[in-house]
N, C-alpha and C positions, 0 to 999 in steps of 0.2 A: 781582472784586477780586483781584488781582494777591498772592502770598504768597511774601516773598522772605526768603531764609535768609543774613545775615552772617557771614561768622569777620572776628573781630579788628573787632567793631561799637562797641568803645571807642578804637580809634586816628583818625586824624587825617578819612580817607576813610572807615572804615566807619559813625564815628559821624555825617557828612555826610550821606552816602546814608542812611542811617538815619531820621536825621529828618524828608529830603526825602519819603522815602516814607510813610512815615504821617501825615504831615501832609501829602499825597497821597490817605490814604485808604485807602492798602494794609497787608497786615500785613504784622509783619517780624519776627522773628526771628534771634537775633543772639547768635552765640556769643561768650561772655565769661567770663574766667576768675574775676571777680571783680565780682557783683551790684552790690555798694556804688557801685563804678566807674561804674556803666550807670543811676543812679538816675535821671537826667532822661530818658534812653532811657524808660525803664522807664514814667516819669510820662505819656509822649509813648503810649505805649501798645507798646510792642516786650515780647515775650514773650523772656523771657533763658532760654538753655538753657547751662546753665552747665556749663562742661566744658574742657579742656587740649587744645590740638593735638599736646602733647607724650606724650598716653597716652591721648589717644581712642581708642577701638576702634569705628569709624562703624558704625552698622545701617541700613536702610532704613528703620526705624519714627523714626528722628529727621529724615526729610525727607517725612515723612505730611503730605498738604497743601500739600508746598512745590513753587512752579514755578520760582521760579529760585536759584538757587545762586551765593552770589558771593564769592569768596577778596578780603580785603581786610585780611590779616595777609601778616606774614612777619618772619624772623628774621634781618635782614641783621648783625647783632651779639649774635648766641644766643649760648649757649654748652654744653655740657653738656647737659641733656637740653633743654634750649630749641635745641641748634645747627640752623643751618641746613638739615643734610642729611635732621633730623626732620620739621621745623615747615613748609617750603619745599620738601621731594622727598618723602619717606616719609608724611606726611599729607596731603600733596593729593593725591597717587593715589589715596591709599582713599578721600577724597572724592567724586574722577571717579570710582570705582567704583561706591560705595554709591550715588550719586545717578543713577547707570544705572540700574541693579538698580529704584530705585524711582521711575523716569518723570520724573524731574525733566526740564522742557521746554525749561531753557536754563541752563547752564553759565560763568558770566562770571568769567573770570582778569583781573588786575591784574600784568601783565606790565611790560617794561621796554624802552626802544630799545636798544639796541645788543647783544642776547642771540644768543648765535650756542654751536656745538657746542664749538669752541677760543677762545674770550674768555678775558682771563687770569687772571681772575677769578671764583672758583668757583662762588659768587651767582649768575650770568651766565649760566653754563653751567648749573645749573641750572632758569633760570627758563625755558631753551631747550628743553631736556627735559619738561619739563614739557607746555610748547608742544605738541611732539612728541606727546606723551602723548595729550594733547587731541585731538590730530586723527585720530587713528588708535582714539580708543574709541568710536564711534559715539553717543556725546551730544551734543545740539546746543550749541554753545561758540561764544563770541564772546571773543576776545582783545584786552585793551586795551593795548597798549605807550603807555604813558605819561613823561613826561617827569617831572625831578625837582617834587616840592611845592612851590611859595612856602612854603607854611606850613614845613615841614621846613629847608630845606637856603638857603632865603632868611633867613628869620624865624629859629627855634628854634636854628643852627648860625651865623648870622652878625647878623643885624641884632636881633633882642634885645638883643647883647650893646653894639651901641652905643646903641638908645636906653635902656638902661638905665644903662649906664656909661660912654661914648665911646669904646669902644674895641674893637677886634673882635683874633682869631686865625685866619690863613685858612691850611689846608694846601696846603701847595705857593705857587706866585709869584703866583696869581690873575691870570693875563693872559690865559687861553685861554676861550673864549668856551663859557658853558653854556646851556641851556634850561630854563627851570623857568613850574613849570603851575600853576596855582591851582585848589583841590580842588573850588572851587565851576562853576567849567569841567567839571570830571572828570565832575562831579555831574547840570549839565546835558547831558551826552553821553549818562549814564544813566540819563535820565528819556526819552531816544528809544529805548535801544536796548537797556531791560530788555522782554522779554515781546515784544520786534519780532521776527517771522520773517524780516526783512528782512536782518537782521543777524546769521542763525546761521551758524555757522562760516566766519566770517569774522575777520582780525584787521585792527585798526583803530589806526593811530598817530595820538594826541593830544598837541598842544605846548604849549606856549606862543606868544604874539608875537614874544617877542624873544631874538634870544639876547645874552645878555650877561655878561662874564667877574664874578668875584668881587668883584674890585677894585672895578668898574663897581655893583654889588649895592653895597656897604659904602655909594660915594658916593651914594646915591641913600638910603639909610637917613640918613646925616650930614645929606645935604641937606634930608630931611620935617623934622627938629626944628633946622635951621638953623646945622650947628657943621660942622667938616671931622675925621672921625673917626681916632683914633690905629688903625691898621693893621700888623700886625706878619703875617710869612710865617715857615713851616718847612720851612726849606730841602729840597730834593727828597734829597739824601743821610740828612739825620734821617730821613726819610719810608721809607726806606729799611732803614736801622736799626732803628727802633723798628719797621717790619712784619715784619721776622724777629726780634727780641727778644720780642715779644706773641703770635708765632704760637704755640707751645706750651704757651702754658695762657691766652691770650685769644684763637682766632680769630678772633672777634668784629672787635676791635681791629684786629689785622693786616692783617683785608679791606680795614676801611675805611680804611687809611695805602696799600694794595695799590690801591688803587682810586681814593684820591687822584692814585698818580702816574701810572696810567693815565689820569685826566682830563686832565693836562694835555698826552699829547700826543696827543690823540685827538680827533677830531672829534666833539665835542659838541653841534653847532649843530644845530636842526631846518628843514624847509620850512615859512613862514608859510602855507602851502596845511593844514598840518595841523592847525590850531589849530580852536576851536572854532567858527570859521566856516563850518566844512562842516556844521554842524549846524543853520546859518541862524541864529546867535547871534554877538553882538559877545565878541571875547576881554578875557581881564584882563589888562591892563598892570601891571608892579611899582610903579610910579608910583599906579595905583590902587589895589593891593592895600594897599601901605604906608599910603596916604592913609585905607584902611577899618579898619587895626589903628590908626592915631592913634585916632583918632575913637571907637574899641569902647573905648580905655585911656583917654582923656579927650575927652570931648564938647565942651569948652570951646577945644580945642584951635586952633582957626583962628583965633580970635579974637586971640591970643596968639602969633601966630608970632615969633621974632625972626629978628636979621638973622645970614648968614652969620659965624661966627666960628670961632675953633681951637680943638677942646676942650682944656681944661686940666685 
């Protein structure tokens, strides 16, 4: 029985994996800053080791028993002692270390596509280093470059906002074409290639189906509850503005206006070869995934569809 160690086992992916695996059968352990948080973890059977990435000081007696190691935090809008340069460069190294030090037998990062040495965005560069890091410390590591979340940057940043209110705010003109993955893909990749020899030190990109721009995201949100959603953009000079206006005392913020208008002129799109069909599994479409958050917010929902109209 497999005994795998989470950071950030309350966010979106690690609480996923989480439940996958001890409802699997395996144990897990899952670092989290804040028990309360982790209660259903908790009930599922995960052992909470409760602790900060911001002032960990990792040992080898806290991965006693553990064989895999999986990073499924990070701080792309920290700030102060949560900044990125902590949570994201400075505490996953001591991770890679300590979990040398004590045999851990696989090493798994939650990486990002487009990460390279010079990206113009710091995030980026360091999720590249890190990379780096990995391969050159002699623990066995498996890298996932992963495409953006459905749940994240579909759901929680754009289509929430219309089926809760008709209306969304996209940064930048949303015309250029992204890729986003749904966790439960991410999830099933991790059920082959946690505890696989197969898979060590190897890095591995996982996509989505489709690439599709913002705009195209929003319509497809409008279109599951049947209205055509009010759409409003900011303009790529604000985006501009306000990322050197926040930089000084919100990096946080900054990155992510710096990184909007890096998205749009950048190639964003993935290979459909990368998607979770290498894994011998059908992918999720946003069309499906929107179809499974209708249904979890109200079951009655099909029933009831109406006809295309304008929200008002």
């Amino acid at each position: 029985m497999q005994h795998l160690f989470i950071t950030g086992a309350t966010g979106v992916l690690g609480r996923a994996t989480a439940l996958h695996f001890l409802r699997k059968g395996c144990k897990v352990t899952g670092l989290v800053r804040n028990p309360d948080k982790a209660v259903d973890l908790i009930s599922e059977g995960m052992k909470p080791f409760v602790g900060d990435l911001s002032t960990l000081v990792p040992d080898r007696l806290m991965f006693d028993d553990i064989e895999v190691v999986m990073i499924a935090s990070h701080s792309l809008i920290g700030r102060g002692k949560n900044a990125s340069v902590i949570i994201d460069d400075k505490a996953v190294r001591m991770l890679v270390d300590v979990a040398k030090q004590a045999g851990v037998k696989q090493f798994i990062y939650t990486s990002i596509h487009g990460v390279s040495h010079d990206h113009p965005v710091d995030f980026f560069r360091t999720k590249f280093h890190i990379e780096e890091y990995l391969r050159i410390s002699g623990i066995n590591y498996t890298i996932l470059r992963l495409s953006a979340f459905m749940e994240w940057h579909a759901y929680n940043l754009l289509g929430k906002q219309i089926l809760e209110k008709g209306k969304a705010i996209i940064l930048g003109n949303g015309e250029n074409k992204n890729n986003f993955i749904a966790v439960r893909d991410v999830v099933t990749a991790l059920n082959q290639i946690t505890g696989n020899a197969w898979y060590f030190n190897k890095t591995i990109s996982i996509s989505g189906p489709e690439n599709l721009s913002k705009n195209e995201v929003a319509e497809e949100f409008g279109r599951s509850i049947g209205i055509v959603p009010r759409v409003s953009h900011v303009p790529e000079t604000a985006l501009k503005i306000l990322s050197a206006v926040f930089k000084p005392f919100h990096p946080g913020i900054s990155r992510v206006m710096k990184l909007s208008l890096q998205n749009e002129h950048s190639n964003q799109s993935r290979d459909e070869n990368e998607t979770i069909t290498q894994f011998g599994m059908p992918p999720t479409y946003l069309k499906t995934f929107v179809q499974s958050l209708l249904d979890e917010r109200d079951p009655e929902y099909r029933k009831k569809q109406m006809p295309m109209k304008v929200f008002s």
